[in-house]
C-alpha positions in Angstrom: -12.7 18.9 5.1 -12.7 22.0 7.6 -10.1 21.0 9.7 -5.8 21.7 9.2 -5.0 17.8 8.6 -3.9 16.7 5.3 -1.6 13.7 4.3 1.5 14.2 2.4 2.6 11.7 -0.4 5.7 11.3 -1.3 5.4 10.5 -4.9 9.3 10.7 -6.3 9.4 8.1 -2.9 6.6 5.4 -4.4 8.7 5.7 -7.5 11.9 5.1 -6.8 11.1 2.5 -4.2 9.0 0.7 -7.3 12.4 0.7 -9.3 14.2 -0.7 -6.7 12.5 -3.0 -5.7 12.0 -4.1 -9.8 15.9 -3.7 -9.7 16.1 -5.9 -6.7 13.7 -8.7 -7.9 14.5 -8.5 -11.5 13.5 -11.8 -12.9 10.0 -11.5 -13.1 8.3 -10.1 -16.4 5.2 -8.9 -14.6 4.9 -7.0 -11.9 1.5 -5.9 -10.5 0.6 -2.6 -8.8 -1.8 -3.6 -5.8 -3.4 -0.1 -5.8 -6.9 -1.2 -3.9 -8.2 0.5 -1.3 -7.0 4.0 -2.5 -3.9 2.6 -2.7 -3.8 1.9 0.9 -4.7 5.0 2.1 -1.9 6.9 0.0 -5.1 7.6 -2.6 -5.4 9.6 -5.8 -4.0 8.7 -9.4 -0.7 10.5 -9.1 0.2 7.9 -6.7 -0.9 5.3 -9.4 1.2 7.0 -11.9 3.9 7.0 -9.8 3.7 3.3 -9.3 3.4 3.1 -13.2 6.6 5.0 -14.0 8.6 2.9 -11.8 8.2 0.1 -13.6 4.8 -1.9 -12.8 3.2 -2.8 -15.7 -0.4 -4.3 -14.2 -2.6 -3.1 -12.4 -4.7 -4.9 -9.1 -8.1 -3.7 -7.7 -10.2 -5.2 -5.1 -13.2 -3.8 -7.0 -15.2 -3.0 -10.2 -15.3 0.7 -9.1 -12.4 0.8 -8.5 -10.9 -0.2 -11.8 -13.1 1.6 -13.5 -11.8 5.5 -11.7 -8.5 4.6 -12.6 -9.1 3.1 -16.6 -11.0 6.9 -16.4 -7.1 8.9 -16.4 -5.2 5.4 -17.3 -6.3 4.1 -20.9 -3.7 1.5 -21.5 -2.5 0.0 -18.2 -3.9 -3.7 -18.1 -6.2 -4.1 -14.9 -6.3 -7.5 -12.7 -9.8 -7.2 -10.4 -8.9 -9.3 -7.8 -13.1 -9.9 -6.1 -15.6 -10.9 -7.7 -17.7 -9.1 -10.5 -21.3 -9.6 -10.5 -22.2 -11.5 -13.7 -24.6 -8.6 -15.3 -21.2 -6.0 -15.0 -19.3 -8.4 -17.0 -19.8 -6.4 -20.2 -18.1 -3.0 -18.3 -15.1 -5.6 -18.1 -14.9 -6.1 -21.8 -16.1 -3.0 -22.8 -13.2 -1.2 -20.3 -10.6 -4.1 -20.8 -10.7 -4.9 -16.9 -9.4 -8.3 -16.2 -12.2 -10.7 -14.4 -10.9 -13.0 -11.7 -12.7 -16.4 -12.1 -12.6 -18.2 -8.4 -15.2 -21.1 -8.5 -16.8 -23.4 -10.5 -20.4 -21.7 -9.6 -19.1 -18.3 -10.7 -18.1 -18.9 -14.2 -21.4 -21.5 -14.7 -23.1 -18.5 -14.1 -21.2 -16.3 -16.4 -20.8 -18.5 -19.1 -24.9 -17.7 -19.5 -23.7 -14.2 -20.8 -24.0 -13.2 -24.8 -20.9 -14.7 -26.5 -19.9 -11.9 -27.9 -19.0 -10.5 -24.3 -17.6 -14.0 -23.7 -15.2 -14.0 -26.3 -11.7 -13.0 -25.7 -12.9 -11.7 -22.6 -9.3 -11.5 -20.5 -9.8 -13.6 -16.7 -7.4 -15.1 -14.4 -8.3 -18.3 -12.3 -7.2 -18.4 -8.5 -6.2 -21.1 -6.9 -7.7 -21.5 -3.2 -3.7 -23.0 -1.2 -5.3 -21.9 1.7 -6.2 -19.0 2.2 -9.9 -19.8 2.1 -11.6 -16.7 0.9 -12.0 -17.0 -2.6 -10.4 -19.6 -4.9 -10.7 -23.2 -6.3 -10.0 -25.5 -4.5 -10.4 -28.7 -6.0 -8.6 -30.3 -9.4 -11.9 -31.8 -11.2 -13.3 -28.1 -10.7 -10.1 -26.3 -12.0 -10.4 -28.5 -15.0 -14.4 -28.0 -15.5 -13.0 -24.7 -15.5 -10.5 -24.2 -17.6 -13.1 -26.3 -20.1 -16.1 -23.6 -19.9 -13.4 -21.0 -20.2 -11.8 -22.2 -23.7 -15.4 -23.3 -25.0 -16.4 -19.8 -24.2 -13.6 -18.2 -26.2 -12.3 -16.3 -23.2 -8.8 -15.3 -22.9 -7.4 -17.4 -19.9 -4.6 -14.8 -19.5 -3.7 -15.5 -15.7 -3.8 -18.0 -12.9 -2.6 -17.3 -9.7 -2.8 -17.7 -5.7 -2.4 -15.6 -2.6 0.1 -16.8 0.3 -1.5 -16.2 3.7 1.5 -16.7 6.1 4.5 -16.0 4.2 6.6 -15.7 7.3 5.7 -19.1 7.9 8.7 -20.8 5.4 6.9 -24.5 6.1 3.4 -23.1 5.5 4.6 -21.1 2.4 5.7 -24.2 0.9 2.3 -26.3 1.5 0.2 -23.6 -0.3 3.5 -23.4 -3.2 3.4 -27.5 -3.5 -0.8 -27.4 -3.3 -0.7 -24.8 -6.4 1.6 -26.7 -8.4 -0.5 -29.6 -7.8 -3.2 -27.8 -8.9 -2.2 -26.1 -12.4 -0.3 -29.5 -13.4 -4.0 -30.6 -14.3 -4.5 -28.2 -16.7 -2.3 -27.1 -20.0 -0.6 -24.1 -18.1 2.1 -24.0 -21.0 -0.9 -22.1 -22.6 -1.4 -19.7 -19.6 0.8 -16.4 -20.6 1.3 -15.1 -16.8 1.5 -16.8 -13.5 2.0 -14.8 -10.1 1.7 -16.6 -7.0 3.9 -14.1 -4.3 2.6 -10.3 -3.1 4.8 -8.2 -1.2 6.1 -10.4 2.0 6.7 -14.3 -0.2 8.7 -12.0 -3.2 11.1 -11.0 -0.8 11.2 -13.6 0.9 11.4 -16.9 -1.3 13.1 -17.5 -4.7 11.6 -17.0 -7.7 9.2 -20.0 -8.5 10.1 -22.0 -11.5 6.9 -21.4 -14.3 5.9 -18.4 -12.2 6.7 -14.9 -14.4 4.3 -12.3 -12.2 4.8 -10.9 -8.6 2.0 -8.5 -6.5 3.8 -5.6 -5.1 2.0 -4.4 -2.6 2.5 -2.5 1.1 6.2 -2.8 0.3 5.7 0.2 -2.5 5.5 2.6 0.4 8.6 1.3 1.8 6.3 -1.4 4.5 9.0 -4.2 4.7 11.5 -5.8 6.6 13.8 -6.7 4.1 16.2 -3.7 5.2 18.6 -3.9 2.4 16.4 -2.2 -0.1 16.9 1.1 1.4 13.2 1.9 1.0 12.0 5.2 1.7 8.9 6.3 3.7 6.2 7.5 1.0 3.4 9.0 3.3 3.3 11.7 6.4 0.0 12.3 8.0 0.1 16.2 9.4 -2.2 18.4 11.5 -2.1 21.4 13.6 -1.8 22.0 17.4 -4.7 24.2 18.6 -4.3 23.9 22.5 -1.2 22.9 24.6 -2.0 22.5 28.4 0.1 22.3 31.3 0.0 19.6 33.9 1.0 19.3 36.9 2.3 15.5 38.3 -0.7 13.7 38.8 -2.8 15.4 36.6 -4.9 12.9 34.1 -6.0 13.5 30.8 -9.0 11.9 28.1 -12.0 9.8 29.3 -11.2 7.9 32.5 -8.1 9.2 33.1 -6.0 6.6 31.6 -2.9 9.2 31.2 -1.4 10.4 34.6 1.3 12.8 34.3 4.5 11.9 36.7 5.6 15.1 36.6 5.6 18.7 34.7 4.3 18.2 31.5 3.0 19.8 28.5 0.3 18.3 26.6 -0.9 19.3 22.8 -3.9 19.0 21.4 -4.2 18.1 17.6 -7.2 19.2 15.4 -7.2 15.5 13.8 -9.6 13.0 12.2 -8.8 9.2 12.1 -11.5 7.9 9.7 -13.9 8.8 6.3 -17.1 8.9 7.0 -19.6 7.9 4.3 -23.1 10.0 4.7 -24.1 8.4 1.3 
């Protein structure tokens, strides 16, 4: 707060990196903005706007909160929350049209206790545990006991979905692909209007998954990716000001311990700048 350190956002950058990318994988009809975690570190809602214009036409948070600071400047935008909502903040969902990830068989029995009326046309998405082993279902007989509690509920099964883990990995990327298709097959997913299985690394990676209509953009918004051919740009610049430069002469050590010699004449800067947010809530 007191100190010269700032970072810079490139927001035409997020934007026309978004389009290119769209332009690049153009055969999907959703396209999610993963904007958690102040949109990894490049924060504040002109950076989500920017992701917006370019073409993304969902939203992803990790959390409640989250969703909820951007539906406050973003009325429209459609909003996947990825973790899990506690069962009492359900009616925020409906009330704020935020999209409820459903990931067990224990979770929705608990939220299918809720007034109906909160229930009903309520938007959710199922995951699909391929893997991953954080959240997810993993089993068929639960996917289908469900998807049952879901329809007899009245909610809107919008989405269903999965999250790759190793997408480098082309043999383990298909194990988790052939495990999800597995998986839906169980249910009526002719009746499921969006299906996204691939974030940032599988998209560009891997063909475009027969059934699947959605992708998760992710990192490679800010121009994080090896796929060179994109000609994305860098989006964010982290800046600060020198307030000391000392002189050393070879053999001279600097920091705690030492653990920088100099080998020879050498000037050193010092930079007034903070590497983390510290909550004193």
């Amino acid at each position: 707060m007191y100190r010269n350190t700032y970072a810079e956002i490139n927001l035409e950058n997020i934007e026309s990196n978004v389009k290119k990318i769209i332009k690049s994988y153009s055969d999907y009809e959703y396209y999610f903005g993963v904007v958690k975690a102040d949109c990894y570190g490049h924060d504040d809602l002109q950076t989500i706007k920017a992701i917006v214009n370019g073409g993304c036409n969902y939203l992803c948070v990790a959390t409640l909160d989250e969703a909820i600071e951007i539906r406050r400047g973003m009325k429209e935008i459609p909003i996947l929350c990825l973790g899990v909502i506690d069962k009492n903040d359900i009616y925020v969902c409906k009330k704020e049209n935020i999209t409820v990830t459903i990931s067990s068989l224990e979770y929705i029995r608990e939220v299918e206790k809720l007034n109906e009326q909160i229930l009903e046309n309520l938007k959710v998405h199922l995951k699909i545990n391929t893997g991953m082993n954080r959240l997810g279902i993993k089993k068929k007989e639960e996917l289908q006991e469900v998807y049952k509690i879901a329809k007899d509920k009245k909610m809107n099964i919008e989405g269903i979905y999965t999250h790759i883990f190793e997408a480098s990995n082309e043999a383990k990327y298909n194990v988790q692909i052939d495990k999800f298709k597995n998986m839906i097959d169980v249910i009526p997913k002719n009746e499921i209007r969006i299906i996204h299985t691939s974030a940032s690394e599988a998209m560009s990676k891997y063909d475009k998954i027969e059934d699947v209509n959605g992708c998760r953009l992710g990192i490679i918004m800010y121009g994080f990716t090896e796929e060179k051919y994109l000609k994305l740009k860098s989006t964010f610049s982290l800046k600060s000001e020198v307030i000391q430069i000392n002189e050393l002469k070879p053999g001279e050590t600097v920091g705690y311990n030492g653990i920088y010699k100099s080998l020879e004449y050498e000037k050193i800067a010092v930079v007034s700048i903070r590497l983390c947010r510290w909550d004193y809530s």
